[in-house]
C-alpha positions in Angstrom: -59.1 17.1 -31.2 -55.9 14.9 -31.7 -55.4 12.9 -28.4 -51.7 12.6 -29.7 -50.6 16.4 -29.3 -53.1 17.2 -26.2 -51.2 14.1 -24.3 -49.1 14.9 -21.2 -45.9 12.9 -20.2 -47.4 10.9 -17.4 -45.0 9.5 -14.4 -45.0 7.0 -11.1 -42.6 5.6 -9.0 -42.9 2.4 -6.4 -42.7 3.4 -3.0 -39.1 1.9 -1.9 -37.6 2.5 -5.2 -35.5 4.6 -7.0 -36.8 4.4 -10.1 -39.4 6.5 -11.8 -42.0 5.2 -14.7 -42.9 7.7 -17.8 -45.6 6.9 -20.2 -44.6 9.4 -22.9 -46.2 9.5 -27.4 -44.0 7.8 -29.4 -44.9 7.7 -33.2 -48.4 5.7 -33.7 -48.4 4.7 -29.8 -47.0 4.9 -26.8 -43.7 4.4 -24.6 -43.3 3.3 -21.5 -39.9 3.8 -19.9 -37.8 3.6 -16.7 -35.5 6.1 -15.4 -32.8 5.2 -14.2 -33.0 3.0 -17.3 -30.4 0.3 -16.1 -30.3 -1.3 -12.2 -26.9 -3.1 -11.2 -28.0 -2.8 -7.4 -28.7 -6.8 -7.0 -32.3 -6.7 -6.4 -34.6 -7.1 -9.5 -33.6 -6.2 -12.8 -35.7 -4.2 -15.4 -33.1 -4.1 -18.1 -34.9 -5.6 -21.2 -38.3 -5.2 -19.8 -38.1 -1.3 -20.6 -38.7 0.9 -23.3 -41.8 -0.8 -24.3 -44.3 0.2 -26.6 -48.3 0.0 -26.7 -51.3 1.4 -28.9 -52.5 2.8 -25.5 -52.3 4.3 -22.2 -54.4 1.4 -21.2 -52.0 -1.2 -21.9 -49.1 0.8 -21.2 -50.3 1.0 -17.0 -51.9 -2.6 -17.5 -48.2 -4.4 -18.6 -46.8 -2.6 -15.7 -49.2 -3.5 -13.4 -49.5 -6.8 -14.3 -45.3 -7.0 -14.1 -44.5 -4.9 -10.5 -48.2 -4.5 -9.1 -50.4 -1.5 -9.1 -48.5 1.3 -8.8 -49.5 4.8 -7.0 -51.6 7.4 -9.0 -50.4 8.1 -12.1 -49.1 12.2 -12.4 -48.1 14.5 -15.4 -44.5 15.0 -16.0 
């Protein structure tokens, strides 16, 4: 079984924050993204940090991580 076309849009969000994470397929790997994509609010920015892309999962949720701090559970989209 393909992992590609069995994989569900996965989501978080920071508690305090508007702004929701998606780990989604893209091509031969995977994209991580923020929605809202841009933040003009004055606190830290995430333009040019997101879209990013990865070979997996893994390193999608371990750059994010390792950029804001573990984040709550990971859900499907």
């Amino acid at each position: 079984m393909d992992t590609k076309t069995t994989f569900k849009t996965l989501k978080t969000a920071y508690p305090n924050d508007e702004h929701t994470f998606f780990i989604t397929a893209s091509g031969d790997g995977y994209k991580l993204y923020v929605d809202p994509p841009n933040r003009h609010n004055g606190t830290q920015s995430l333009d040019g940090y997101c879209p990013r892309y990865f070979k997996s999962v893994r390193g999608a949720k371990g750059s994010l991580t390792k950029f804001l701090g573990k984040p709550p559970p990971w859900q499907e989209a």
